[in-house]
KOLKOLTOR-469987 format. One record per residue (C-alpha): residue number from 1; x negated, z, y negated. Coordinates in Angstrom, 3 decimals, padded with zeros to 6 digits. Layout:
BEGIN
kemar:c1:c3:c2
NUM:X:Z:Y $
...
// end
This chain:
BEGIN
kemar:c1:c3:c2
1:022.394:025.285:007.243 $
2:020.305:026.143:010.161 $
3:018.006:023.379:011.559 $
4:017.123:023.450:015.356 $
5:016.566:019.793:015.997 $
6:013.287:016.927:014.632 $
7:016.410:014.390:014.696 $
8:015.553:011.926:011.782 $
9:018.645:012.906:010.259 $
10:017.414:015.906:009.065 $
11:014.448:015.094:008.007 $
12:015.384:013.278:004.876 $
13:018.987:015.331:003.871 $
14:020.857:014.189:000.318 $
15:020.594:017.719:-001.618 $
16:022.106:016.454:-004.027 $
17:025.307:015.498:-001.872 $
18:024.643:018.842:000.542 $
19:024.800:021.218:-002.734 $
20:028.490:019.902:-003.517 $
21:029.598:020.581:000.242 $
22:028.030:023.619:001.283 $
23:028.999:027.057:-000.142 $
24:025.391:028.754:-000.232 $
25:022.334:027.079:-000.674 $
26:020.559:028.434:002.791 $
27:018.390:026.900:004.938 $
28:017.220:028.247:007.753 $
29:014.442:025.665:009.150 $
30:013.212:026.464:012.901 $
31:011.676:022.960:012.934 $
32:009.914:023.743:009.564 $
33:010.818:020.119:008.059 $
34:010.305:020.741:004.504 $
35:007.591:022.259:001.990 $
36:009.234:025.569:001.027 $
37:008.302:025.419:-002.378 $
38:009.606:022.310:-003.037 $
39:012.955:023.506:-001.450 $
40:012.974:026.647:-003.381 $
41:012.285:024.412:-006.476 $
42:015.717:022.602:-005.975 $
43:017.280:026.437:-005.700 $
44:017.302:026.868:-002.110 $
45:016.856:030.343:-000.173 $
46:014.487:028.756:002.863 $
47:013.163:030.344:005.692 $
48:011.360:028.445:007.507 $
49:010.991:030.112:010.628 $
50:007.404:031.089:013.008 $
51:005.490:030.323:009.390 $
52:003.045:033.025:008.096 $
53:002.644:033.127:003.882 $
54:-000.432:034.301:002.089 $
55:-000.002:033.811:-001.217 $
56:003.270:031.984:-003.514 $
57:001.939:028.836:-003.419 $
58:-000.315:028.939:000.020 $
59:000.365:029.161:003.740 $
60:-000.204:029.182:007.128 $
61:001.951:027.313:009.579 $
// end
């Protein structure tokens, strides 16, 4: 999924309902919507684009 929009819609997806319909669990978040940890907890590969990491469980937006 790639995410270009603040629409409300995507704010607040059903992962649960999204892991049964898509075929790889990718997010690519130009918006940056969600905390990327908790998205990588539900098993998620999340990019979430213009942010700068320091450490695993810090970072810099």
């Amino acid at each position: 999924m790639i995410i270009v929009t603040e629409w409300s819609e995507f704010r607040t997806p059903d992962f649960e309902r999204m892991e049964k319909e898509i075929k790889h669990k990718i997010i690519f978040d130009g918006r940056n919507l969600f905390d990327v940890y908790k998205i990588r907890e539900l098993g998620y590969h999340y990019e979430s684009i213009g942010r700068s990491y320091l450490t695993e469980k810090h970072y810099i937006q």
